[in-house]
N, C-alpha and C positions, 0 to 999 in steps of 0.2 A: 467432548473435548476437555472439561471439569476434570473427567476420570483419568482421562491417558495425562495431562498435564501435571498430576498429582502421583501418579506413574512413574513419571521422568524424574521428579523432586525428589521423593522418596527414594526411588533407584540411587540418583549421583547422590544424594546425602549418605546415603549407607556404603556407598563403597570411595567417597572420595576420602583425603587424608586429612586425619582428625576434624570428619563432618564441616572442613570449610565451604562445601559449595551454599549453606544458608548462611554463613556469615554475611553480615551490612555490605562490605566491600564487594560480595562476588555478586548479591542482588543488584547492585550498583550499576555492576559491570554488565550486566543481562539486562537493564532497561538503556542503559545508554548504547549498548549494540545494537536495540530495535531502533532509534533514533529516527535514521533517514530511511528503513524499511515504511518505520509507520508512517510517513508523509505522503509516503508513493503508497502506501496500500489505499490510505484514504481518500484519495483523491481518484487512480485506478480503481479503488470497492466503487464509490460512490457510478463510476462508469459504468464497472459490471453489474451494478444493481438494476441499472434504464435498460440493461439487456446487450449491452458494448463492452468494446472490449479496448486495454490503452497502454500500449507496448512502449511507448514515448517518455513517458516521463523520466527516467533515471536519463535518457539521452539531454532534455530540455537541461534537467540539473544539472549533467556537467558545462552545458553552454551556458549557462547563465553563472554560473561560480565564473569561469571563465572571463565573462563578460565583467560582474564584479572585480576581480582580480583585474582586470584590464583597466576599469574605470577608476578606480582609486590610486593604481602607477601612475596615470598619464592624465588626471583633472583633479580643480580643487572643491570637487562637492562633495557636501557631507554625505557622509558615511546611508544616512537614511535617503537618501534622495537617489543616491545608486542602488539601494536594495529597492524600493518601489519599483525605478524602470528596470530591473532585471525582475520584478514579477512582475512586469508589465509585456516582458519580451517573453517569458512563460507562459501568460495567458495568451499571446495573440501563435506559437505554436499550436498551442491546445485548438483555437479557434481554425487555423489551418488543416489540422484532423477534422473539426467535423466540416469546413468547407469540401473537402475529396469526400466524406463521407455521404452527405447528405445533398449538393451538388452534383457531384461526381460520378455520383453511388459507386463508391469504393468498398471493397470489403473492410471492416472496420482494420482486421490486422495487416493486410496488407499498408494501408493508409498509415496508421500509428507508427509502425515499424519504418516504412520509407521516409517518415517526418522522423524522427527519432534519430537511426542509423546514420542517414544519409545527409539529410538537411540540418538537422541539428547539430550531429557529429562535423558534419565541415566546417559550422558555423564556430565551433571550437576553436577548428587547425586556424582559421581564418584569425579570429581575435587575439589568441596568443604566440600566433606563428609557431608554433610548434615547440612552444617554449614552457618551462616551470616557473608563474609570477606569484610572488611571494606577497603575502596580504600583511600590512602592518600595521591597522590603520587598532588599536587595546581595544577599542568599546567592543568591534565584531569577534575580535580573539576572544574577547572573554566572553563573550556573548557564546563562542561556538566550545569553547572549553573550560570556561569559568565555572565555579563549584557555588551554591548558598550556604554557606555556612564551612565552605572546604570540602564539603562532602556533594551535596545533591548537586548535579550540571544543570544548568540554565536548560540545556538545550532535553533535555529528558524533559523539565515540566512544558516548553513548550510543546513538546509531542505529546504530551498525555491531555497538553489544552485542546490541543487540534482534533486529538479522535474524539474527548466529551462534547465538543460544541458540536462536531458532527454526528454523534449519536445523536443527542437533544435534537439536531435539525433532519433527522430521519424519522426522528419518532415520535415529536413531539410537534412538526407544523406541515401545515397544508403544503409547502414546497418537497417537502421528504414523502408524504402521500403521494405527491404527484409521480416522483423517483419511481417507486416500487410500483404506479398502477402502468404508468410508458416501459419499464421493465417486462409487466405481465402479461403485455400486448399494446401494439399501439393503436389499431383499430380502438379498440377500447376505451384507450385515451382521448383520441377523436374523439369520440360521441360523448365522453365526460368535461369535453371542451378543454380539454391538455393540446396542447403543442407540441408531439414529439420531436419535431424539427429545433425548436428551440430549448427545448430541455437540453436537447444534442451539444447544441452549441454550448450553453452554460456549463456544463459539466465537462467537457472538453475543455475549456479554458481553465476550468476551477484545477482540473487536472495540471494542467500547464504549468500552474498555477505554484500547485502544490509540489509539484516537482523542482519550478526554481526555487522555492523555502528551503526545500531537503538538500540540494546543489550548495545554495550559501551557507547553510549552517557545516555542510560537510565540509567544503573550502575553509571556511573560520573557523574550523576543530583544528584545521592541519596546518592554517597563517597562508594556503596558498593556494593560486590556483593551476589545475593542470588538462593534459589531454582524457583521462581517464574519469577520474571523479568521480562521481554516481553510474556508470553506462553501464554495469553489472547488477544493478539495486532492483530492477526491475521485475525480471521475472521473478527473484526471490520474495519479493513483495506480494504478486500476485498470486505466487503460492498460497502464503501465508492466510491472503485472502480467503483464497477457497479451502484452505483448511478449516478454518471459521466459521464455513457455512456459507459462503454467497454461494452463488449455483450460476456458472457460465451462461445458463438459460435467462438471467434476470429473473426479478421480483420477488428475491428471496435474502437473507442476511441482514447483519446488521455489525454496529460498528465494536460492539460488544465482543460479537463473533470472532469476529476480524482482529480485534487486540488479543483475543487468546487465541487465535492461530497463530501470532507474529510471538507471543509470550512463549509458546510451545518449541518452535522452532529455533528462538532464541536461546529457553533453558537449555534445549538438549543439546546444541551446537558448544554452548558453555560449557555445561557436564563433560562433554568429549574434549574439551581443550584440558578442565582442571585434570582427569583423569591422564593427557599427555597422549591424547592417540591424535596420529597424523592427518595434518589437514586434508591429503588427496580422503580418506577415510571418511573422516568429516562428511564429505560432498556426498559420498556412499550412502553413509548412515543415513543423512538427512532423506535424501530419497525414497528409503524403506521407509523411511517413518511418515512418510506422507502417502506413499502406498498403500501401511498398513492401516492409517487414519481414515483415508478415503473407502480404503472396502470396508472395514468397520460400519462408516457412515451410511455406505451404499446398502449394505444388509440388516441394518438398522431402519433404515428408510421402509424399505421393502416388506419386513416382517410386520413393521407398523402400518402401511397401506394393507396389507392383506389382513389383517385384526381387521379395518376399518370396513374392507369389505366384505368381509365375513359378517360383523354389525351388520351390517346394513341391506344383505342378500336379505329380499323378500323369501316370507314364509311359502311352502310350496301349497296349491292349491288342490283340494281331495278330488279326485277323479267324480266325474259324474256318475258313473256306476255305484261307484263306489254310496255315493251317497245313497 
């Protein structure tokens, strides 16, 4: 991933005009585009790590922008006290996936996808009637497009705070060991005294979770909230995901990974704006370029399992005549 990202760099530096794509301003512009990807990847990664899958969140974020934007028009609580209960109303989605899931026994995508699409998307039309509600309230505007110093966005260092803490907490505590061993199997987990039924839940709300963060910060970039909002964010997230390395199978990746999938995906999307090629194209490109990613990965995998088993084929034993 190191090599193909250095790839892309290299390529749009050398053929953009007069080498602006490394200028301060277009780096800028390539971390604050991953913004609301990296919220929903990490919260989605952290699912597909336990061996799950969470189609939901870009849907929860726009119901919860929504809900934000509703709560600020029509009451007079602070600003912080509606952003809690809208991650309040995110986590208890997230909670309703693994209720069908684990419950239910729901196929995970089918579950996420019907909570997401269906129940969260109505949940939308329902709060703003169908309508575009304008966010006023300076502290969240700037919060969702205020600059430090004029230049760095508030809202880039909160995404790069959220994927470091969750790295640290994959790899550095006994909760993130538990993540990757209920990923690797849950039998497993069982008899390690894990609760996969309860990881389920946690992680599922944490998803929720994270999905209404990326929803209000998205709504406080634009002062408003609408029907649309995040509901596309999703699967390019999860992309990003598995371009990084997590593995649909669980108990593989990490948040590392995961920031340079979303990093990759982001340059090259960039590169193809500076250069001036057309968005349907864009959509194109990006596709090959995860294609070409993942069979790279794929045959990389493969040549390295087969070294490994070649190591490790026992020596052949001399015939007994022979001896």
């Amino acid at each position: 991933m190191l090599v193909l990202l250095t790839l892309i760099v290299v390529f749009f530096w050398a053929t953009s005009k007069n080498h602006s794509y490394l200028k301060a301003n277009n780096i800028r512009n390539i971390l604050n585009a991953m913004v609301i990807y990296t919220l929903l990847a990490v919260g989605g990664g952290m699912v597909i790590i336990s061996g799950g899958i969470d189609l939901s969140p870009g849907y929860i974020g726009t119901a919860c922008g929504a809900v934000l934007a509703a709560l600020l028009a029509a009451t007079s609580l602070p600003w912080f006290v509606v952003v809690i209960i809208c991650l309040a109303i995110g986590a208890a989605f997230g909670v309703l996936n693994a209720v069908l899931i684990n419950e239910l026994k729901f196929q995970g995508f089918i579950a996420t996808l019907a909570v997401g699409s269906f129940l969260a998307g109505g949940f939308s039309y329902i709060v703003v009637s169908g309508k575009t509600l304008e966010i006023k309230n300076p502290t969240l505007v700037a919060i969702g497009s205020g600059r430090i110093g004029g230049f760095l966005p508030y809202a880039v260092i909160i995404s790069l705070v959220v994927i470091a803490v969750y790295g640290v907490i994959l790899k550095k505590t006994k909760f993130g060991r538990s993540v990757y061993l209920v990923g690797g199997g849950k039998e497993a987990a069982r008899l390690a005294g894990i609760s996969p039924r309860k990881m389920s839940y946690i992680l599922y709300a944490n998803s929720g979770m994270l999905g209404a963060l990326a929803g209000i910060l998205y709504d406080a970039r634009l002062a408003a909230g609408n029907l649309t909002g995040t509901n596309m964010h999703s699967f390019p997230a999860i992309t990003a995901a598995i371009l990084g390395g997590l593995s649909l199978g669980g108990g593989n990746g990490d948040m590392f990974g995961c920031f340079l999938g979303l990093l990759i995906i982001s340059a090259f999307n960039n590169g193809l704006t500076v250069l001036g090629v057309s968005p349907y194209w864009q959509s194109v490109a990006s596709g090959l370029l995860l294609l070409l990613a993942l069979t790279l990965d794929y045959f990389t995998k493969r040549g390295g399992l087969g070294i490994k088993r070649r190591r490790r084929a026992p020596k052949s034993v001399p015939d007994a005549t022979q001896a």
